[in-house]
N, C-alpha and C positions, 0 to 999 in steps of 0.2 A: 319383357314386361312381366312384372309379379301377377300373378294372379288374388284374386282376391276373394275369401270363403265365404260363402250366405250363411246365416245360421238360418235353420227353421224352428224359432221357436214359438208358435203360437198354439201346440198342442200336436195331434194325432188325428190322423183319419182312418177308419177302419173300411176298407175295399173288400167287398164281393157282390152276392147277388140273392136274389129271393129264390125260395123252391118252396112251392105247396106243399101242403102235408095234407095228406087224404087219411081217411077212415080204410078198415079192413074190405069194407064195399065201396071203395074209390071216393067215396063223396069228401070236395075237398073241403077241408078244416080250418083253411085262411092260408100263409103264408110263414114263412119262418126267415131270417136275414141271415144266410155264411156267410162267415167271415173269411175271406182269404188271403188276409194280411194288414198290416197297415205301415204307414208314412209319415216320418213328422212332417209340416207345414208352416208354411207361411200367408197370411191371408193379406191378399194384395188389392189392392182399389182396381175395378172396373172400368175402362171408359164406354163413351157412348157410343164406338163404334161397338164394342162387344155386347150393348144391350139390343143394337138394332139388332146384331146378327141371329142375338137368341130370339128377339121376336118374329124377326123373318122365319126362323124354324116352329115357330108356333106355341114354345115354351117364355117363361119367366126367370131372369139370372136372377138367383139370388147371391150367391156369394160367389168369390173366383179366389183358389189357392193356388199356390206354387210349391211341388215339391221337384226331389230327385228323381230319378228317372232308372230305376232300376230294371236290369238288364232283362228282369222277366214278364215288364211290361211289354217287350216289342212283341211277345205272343197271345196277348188277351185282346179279345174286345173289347176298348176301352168303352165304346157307347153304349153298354148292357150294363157297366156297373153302379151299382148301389154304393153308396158313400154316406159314413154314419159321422158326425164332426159333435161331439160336445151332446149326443143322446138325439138328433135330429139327423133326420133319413135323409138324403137327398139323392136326386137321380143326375149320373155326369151327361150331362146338354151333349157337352163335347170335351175332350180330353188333346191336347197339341202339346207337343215338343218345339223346346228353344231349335233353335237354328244346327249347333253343336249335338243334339241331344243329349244334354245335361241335368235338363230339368222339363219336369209337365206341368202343365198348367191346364186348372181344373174347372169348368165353367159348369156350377151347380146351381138346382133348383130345386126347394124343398120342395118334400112329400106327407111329411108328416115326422110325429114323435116315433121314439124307439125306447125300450124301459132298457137301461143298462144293467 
């Protein structure tokens, strides 16, 4: 059976996390967003089971991507990460692997703007 290639083209996601940034007397100064990495994407429709499950957790889906699945994901916390799509923050709900793990899929929920 041929296999058959996705493309992801509906942009980039930029993955990492926030860290404070404090004054020289610790007082913190807001946050800052690393970056540590990104993924092109593909932005895929949601069904309703995935909105119950994000309201069961007590957050709001707003969007749900599909990328690859790079080998250096299988060591991160995917539910700590920050996700930046198009200059808009969002926090990943949850992060799942296809079946093969081929590909993640991204259940996001924004947080706010980010200045690029």
């Amino acid at each position: 059976m041929e296999q058959l290639r996705e493309t992801f083209n509906d942009g980039y996601l930029a993955y990492g996390h926030k860290e404070t940034l404090r004054s020289e007397s610790r007082k913190s100064l807001g946050s800052q967003f690393i970056e540590k990495g990104k993924l092109h994407f593909r932005e895929i429709s949601a069904r309703d089971s995935d909105y119950q499950q994000a309201g069961l957790m007590g957050a709001k889906l707003d969007m749900k991507v599909k990328t690859m699945y790079p080998p250096s994901f299988r060591f991160i916390n995917k539910s700590k990460l920050k996700i930046i799509i198009r200059g808009i923050e969002y926090d990943a709900i949850k992060v799942d692997p296809d079946n093969n793990q081929r590909y993640l899929y991204f259940y996001l929920q924004e947080v706010g703007g980010h200045s690029e």
